[in-house]
N, C-alpha and C positions, 0 to 999 in steps of 0.2 A: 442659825438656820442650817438644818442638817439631816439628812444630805441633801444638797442640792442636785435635783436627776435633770442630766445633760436632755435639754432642748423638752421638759415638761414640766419644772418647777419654776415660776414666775416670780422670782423674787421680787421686783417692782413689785408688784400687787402686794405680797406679802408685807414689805416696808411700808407702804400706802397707807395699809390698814393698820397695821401694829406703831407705828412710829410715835403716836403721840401716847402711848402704853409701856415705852421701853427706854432705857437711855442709851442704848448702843446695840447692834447687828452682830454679831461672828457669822461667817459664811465658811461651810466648809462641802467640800466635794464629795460625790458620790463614791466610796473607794469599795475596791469589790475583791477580797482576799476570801481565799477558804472555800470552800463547797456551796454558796451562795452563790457563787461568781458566774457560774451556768445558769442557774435559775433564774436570774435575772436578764441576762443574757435570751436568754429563753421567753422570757414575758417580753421584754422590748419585741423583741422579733415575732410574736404572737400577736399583742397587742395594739404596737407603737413601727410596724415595721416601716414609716417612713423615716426613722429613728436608728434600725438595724444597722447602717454603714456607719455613722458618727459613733454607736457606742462600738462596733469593732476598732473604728478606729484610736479611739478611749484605752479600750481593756484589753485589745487582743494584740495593736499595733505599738502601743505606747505613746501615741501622738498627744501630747501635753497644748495644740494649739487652741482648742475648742478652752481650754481652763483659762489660756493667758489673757484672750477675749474677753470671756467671764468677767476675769478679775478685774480687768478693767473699765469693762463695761459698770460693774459694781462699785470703784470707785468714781466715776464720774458719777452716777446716779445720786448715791450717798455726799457726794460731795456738794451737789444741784440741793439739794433734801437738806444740806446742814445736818448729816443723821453722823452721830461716830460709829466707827464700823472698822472690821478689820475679817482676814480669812484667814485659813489654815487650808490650802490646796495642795501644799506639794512634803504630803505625808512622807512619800518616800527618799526624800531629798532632805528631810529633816531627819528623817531616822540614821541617814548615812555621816553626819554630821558628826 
């Protein structure tokens, strides 16, 4: 499931529906490198502006706490579900490796 856009993709919902269709979840993060990274940027704060502070805080601040939530909140769910599942959120921590 990819990407996941902080505070508008419902993954619940999506596992609901797909679960008895699939035998395992990957969840991975919205990541925003390159010349997209405004635009996006852009559309949150156009469209989604009660959204504007959490993705600064995301892509402009580095704040990784909104992901570690996430992640966790997805393993309990998946866990609740009986669903296998696993993420890839911390791109950049892996590349540095």
């Amino acid at each position: 499931m990819s990407p996941l856009f902080p505070g508008i993709t419902d993954f619940k919902e999506i596992v609901d529906t797909c679960k008895d269709y699939t035998g395992a979840f990957y969840f991975e993060n919205l990541n925003l490198r390159g010349g997209y990274r405004q635009n996006v940027l852009n559309y949150i704060r156009d469209n989604h502006r009660h959204l504007a502070r959490l993705y600064e805080a995301i892509y402009q601040w580095g704040d990784g706490t909104y992901w570690e939530i996430l992640e966790k909140d997805i393993d309990t769910y998946c866990q609740k579900e009986n669903v296998t599942h696993g993420s890839y959120f911390y791109h950049e921590k892996i590349k540095k490796k």
